[in-house]
N, C-alpha and C positions, 0 to 999 in steps of 0.2 A: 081815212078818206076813201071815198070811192073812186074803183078804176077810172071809170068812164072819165071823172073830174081830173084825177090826174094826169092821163093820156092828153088831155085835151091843156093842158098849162102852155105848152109850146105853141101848139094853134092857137091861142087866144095873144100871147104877148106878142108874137110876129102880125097877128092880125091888127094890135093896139099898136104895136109902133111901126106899119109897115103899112099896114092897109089887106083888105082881102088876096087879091090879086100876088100882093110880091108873097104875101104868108104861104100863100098853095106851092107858089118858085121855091121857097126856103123848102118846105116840108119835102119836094119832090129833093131838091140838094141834099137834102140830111140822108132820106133815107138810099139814097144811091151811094153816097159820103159812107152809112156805115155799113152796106153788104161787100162796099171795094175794101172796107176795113178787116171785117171777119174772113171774105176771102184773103187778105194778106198775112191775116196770121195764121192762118190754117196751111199756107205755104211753107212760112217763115220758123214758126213754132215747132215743128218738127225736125225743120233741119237745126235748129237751136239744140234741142235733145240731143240728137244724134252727134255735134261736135263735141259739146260735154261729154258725152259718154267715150269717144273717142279720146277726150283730152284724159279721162276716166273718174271726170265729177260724176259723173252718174252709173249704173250699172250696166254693165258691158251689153247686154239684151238691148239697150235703146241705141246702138251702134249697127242694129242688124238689118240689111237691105235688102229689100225682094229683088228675089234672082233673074225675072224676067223686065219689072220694070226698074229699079233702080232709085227706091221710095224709100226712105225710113219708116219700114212699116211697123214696126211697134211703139214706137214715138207717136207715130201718128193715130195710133188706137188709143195709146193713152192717153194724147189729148183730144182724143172726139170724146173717149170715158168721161173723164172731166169736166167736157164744155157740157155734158149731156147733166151729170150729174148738180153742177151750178147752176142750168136752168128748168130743172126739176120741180115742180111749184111745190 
């Protein structure tokens, strides 16, 4: 199927069972709905790593916290790695 066709499934079924007007409300919901998403796991996901690896399900390197701010910061590399490489085209 073509992009543009599929991008466009959600605007059209909001627009058929909602009307013009409430479909633009929905699409501005969603997408606000899922940058508060991605920002929550880009928070949440790294400190998930880091208590595993403290518990010692994972390797003790994802336990390791920058000295000045107090980040799991290789957790957190390796899930920007990962987010990067999942949305790779």
């Amino acid at each position: 199927a073509d992009k543009s066709q599929v991008e466009r499934i959600a605007w059209l079924a909001g627009e058929r069972l909602f009307g013009e007007g409430v479909s633009r409300t929905l699409s501005i919901v969603f997408g606000v709905g899922m940058i508060a998403t991605v920002s929550a796991l880009l928070f949440t996901g790294p400190r998930i790593g880091f208590m595993m690896a403290r518990d010692g399900l994972l390797p003790a390197s994802f336990a390791w916290l920058h000295p000045t701010r107090h980040a799991p910061s290789v957790a957190t590399m390796l899930l920007g790695g990962i987010s990067i490489v999942m949305i790779w085209p």
